[in-house]
C-alpha positions as CSV (number, residue, x, y, z in Angstrom):
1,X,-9.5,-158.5,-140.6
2,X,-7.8,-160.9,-143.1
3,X,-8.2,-164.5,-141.4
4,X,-11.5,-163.3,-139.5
5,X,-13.4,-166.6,-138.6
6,X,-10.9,-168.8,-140.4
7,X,-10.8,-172.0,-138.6
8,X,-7.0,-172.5,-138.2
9,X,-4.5,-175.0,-136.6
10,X,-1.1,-174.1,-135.8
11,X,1.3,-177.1,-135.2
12,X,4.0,-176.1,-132.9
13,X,3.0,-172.9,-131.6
14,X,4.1,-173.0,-128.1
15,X,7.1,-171.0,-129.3
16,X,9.5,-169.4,-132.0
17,X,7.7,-169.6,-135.4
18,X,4.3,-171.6,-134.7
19,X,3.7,-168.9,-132.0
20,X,4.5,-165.8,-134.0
21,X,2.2,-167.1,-136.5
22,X,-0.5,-168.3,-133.9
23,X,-0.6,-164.5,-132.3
24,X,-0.4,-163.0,-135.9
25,X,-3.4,-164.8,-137.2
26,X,-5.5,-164.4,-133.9
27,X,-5.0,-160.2,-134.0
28,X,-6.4,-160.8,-137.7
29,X,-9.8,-162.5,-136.3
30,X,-8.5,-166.4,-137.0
31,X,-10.3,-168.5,-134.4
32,X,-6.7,-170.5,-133.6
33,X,-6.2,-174.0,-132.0
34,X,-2.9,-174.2,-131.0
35,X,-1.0,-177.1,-130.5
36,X,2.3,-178.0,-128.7
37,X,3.4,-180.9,-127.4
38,X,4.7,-179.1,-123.8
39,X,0.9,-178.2,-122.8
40,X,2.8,-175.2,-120.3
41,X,3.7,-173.2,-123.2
42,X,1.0,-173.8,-125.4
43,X,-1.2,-173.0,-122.8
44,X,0.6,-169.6,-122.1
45,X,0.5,-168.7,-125.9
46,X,-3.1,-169.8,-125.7
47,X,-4.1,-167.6,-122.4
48,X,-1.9,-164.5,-124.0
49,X,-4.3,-164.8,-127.3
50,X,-7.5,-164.8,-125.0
51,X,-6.3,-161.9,-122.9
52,X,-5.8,-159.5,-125.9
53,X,-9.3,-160.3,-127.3
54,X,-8.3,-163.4,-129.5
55,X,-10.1,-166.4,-130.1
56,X,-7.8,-169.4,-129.2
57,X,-7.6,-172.7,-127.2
58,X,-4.7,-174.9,-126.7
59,X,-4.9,-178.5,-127.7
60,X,-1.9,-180.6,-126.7
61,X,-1.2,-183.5,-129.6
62,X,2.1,-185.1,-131.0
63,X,1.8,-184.7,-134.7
64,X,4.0,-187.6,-135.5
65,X,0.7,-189.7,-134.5
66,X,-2.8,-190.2,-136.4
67,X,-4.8,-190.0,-133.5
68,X,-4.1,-187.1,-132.4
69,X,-4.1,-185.6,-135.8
70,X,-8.0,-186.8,-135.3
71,X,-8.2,-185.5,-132.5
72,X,-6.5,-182.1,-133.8
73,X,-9.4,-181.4,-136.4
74,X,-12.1,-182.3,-134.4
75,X,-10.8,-179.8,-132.1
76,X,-11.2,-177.2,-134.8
77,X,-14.4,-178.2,-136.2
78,X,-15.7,-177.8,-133.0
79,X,-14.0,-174.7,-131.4
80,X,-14.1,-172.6,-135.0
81,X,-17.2,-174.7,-136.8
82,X,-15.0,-175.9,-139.4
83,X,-11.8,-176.4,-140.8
84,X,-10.0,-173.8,-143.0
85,X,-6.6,-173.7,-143.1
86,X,-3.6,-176.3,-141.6
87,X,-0.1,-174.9,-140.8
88,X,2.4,-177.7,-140.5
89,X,4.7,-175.7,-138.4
90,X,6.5,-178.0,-135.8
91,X,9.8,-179.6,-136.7
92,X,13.0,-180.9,-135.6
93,X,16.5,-181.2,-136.7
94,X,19.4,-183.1,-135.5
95,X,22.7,-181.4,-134.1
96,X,24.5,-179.7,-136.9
97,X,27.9,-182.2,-137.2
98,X,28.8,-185.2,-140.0
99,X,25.8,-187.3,-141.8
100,X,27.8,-190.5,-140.5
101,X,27.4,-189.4,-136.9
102,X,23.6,-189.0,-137.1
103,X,22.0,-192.0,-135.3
104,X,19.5,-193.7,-136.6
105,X,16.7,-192.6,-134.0
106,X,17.3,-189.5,-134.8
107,X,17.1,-190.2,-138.3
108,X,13.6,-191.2,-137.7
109,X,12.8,-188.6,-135.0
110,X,14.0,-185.6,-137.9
111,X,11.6,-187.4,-140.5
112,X,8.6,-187.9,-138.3
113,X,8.1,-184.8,-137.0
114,X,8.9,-182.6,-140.4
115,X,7.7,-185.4,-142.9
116,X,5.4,-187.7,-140.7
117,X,3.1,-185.1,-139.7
118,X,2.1,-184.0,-143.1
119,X,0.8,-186.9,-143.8
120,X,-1.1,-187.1,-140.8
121,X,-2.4,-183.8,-141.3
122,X,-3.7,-184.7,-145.0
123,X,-5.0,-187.9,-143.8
124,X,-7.2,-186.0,-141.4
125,X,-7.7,-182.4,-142.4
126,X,-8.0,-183.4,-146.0
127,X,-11.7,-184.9,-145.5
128,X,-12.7,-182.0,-143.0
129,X,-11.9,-179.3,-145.8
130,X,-13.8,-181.5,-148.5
131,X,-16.5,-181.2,-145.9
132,X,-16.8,-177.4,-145.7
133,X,-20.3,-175.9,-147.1
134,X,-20.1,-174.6,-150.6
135,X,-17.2,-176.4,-151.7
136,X,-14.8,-173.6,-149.6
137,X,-12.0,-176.0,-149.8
138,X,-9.0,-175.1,-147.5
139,X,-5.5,-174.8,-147.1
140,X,-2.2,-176.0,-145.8
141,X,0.5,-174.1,-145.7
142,X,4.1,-176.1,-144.9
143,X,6.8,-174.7,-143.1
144,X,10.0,-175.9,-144.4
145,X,13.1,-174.1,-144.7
146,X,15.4,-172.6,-146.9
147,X,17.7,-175.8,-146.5
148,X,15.6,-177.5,-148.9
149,X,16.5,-175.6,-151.3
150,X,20.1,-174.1,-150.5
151,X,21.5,-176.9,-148.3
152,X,24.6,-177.0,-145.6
153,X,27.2,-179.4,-145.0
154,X,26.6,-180.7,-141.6
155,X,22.8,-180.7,-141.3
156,X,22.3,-183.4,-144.2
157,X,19.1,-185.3,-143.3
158,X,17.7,-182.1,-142.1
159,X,18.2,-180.7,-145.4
160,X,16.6,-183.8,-147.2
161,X,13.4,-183.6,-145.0
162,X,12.6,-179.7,-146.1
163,X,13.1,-180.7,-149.3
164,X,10.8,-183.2,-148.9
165,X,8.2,-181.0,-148.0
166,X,8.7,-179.1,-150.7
167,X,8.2,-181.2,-153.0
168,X,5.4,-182.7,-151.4
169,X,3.4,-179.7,-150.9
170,X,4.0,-178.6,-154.6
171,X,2.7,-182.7,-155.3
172,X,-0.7,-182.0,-152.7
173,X,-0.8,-178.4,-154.4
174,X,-1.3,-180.4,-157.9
175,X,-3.9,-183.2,-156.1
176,X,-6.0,-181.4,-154.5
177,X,-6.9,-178.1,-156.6
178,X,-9.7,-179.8,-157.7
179,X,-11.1,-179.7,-153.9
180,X,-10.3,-176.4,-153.8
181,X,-8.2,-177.0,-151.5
182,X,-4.7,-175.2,-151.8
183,X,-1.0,-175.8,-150.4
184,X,1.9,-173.3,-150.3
185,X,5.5,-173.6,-148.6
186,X,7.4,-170.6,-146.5
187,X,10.8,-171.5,-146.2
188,X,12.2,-169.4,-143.2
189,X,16.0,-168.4,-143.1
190,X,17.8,-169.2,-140.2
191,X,16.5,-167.7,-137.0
192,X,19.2,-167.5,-134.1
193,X,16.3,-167.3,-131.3
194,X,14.2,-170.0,-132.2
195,X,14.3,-173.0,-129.8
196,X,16.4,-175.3,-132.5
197,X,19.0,-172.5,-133.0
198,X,22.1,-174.0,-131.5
199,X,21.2,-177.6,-132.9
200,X,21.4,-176.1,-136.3
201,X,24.5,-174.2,-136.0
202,X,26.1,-176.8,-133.9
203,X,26.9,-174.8,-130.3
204,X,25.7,-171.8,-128.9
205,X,24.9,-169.3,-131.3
206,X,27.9,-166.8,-129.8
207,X,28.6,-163.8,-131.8
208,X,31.3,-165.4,-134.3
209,X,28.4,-167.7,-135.5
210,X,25.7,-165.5,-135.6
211,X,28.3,-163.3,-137.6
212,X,28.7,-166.5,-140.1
213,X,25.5,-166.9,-140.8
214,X,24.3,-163.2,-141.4
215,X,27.2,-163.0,-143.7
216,X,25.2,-165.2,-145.9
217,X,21.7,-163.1,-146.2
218,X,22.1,-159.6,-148.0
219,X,19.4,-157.9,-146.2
220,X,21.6,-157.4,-143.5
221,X,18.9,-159.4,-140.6
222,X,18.1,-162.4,-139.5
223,X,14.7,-163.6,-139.9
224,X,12.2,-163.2,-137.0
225,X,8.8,-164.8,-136.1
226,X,6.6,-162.0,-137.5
227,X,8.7,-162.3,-140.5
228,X,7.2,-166.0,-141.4
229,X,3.7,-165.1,-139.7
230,X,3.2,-162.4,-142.4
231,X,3.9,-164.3,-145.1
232,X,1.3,-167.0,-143.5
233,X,-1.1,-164.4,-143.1
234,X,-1.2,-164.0,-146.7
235,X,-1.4,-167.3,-147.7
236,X,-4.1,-167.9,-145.1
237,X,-6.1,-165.2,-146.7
238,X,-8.6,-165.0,-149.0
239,X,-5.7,-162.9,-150.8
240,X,-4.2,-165.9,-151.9
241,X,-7.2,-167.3,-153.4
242,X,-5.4,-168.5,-156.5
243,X,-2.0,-169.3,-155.3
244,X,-1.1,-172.8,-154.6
245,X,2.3,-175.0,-155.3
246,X,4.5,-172.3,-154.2
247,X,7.1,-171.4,-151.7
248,X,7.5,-168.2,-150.1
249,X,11.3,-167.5,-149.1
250,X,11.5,-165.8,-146.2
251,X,15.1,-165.4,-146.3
252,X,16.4,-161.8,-147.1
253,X,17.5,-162.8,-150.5
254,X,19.8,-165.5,-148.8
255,X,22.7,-166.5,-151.5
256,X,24.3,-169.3,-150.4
């Protein structure tokens, strides 16, 4: 097993992403707190982890808010002994339409939940990994998105906070190696059955814009969940002992 008795958060994993990655690193012996801030899905994810032999319990938190970030890696230290390894998976995105016409609430909504909680998370999980026996270190792994890289008209200050956490993850990578402590990126393609699918294209993701958007990614498929919990997997594992500071595209060689 390649996470086996890895004390891991997962941010967001009541659904989409954050649960594909929750499940993924449960099978592979992770003892998983997983967080969402609608305690009925978290809970269901939590209870589906359990029934197939996983180690898992459900911890409802908003990760725009210190305290509960506290609250968050307690959780883990106690549940799983310790803390290993931080995935900063929930996020948010205004409606896809003209950077004018994006209030300023949800400006700030956009930049807490993608930006916000990384800070919370190093405020708190930072000390916790320090903490671990041996000098084990830890690791965060940041999901942010291939529109901090390759960014869309339309989705603006979406596109400025994943590139944001890019660049701050490459920043912690380069601060914290000498805790042992490393931090990688996955930047998912666009996913048209993830909760924040029609915000991002703008409507309902009807065949002509589901057609757009694969036109764009020469593999021929969208991403899925598994997809970005694979690559998390790895980066959770002791496989990736000497990577940190990069970003894994999960994006089927997306071009434009």
């Amino acid at each position: 097993m390649r996470a086996k008795n890895k004390s891991i958060i997962v941010t967001g994993a009541g659904g989409g992403i954050g649960e594909g990655i929750a499940r993924r690193l449960a099978v592979e012996g992770a003892v998983v707190i997983v967080n969402d801030i609608q305690p009925t899905l978290g809970e269901k994810v939590t209870a589906d982890i359990v029934a197939a032999g996983g180690q898992a319990r459900y911890v409802a938190a908003d990760v725009t808010r210190g305290d509960d970030w506290a609250r968050l890696v307690q959780a883990a230290q106690d549940f799983g002994g310790r803390l290993d390894v931080v995935v900063n998976n929930a996020g948010w995105t205004h409606r896809n339409r003209p950077m004018l016409e994006v209030s300023e609430a949800e400006f700030d909504k956009v930049y807490a939940v993608n930006m916000k909680s990384i800070y919370w998370s190093a405020i708190h999980a930072v000390p916790a990994m320090r903490a671990n026996p041996g000098g084990s270190g830890g690791s965060f792994i940041n999901i942010a998105s291939t529109a901090g890289l390759r960014p869309r008209p339309g989705l603006t200050w979406y596109n400025g906070s994943k590139g944001a956490v890019i660049i701050t993850s490459k920043s912690m990578a380069a601060e914290l190696g000498p805790d042992n402590i490393r931090v990688n990126c996955i930047n998912p393609v666009f996913n048209p059955d993830t909760g924040l699918s029609a915000e991002f294209a703008g409507g309902p993701v009807d065949e002509a814009r589901r057609a757009k958007f694969l036109a764009t990614i020469p593999l021929g498929r969208f991403s899925t969940a598994l997809d970005v919990a694979n690559a998390a997997l790895y980066l959770a594992s002791d496989e990736a002992a000497f990577i940190s500071g990069v970003c894994i595209e999960v994006d089927g060689a997306r071009c434009v």
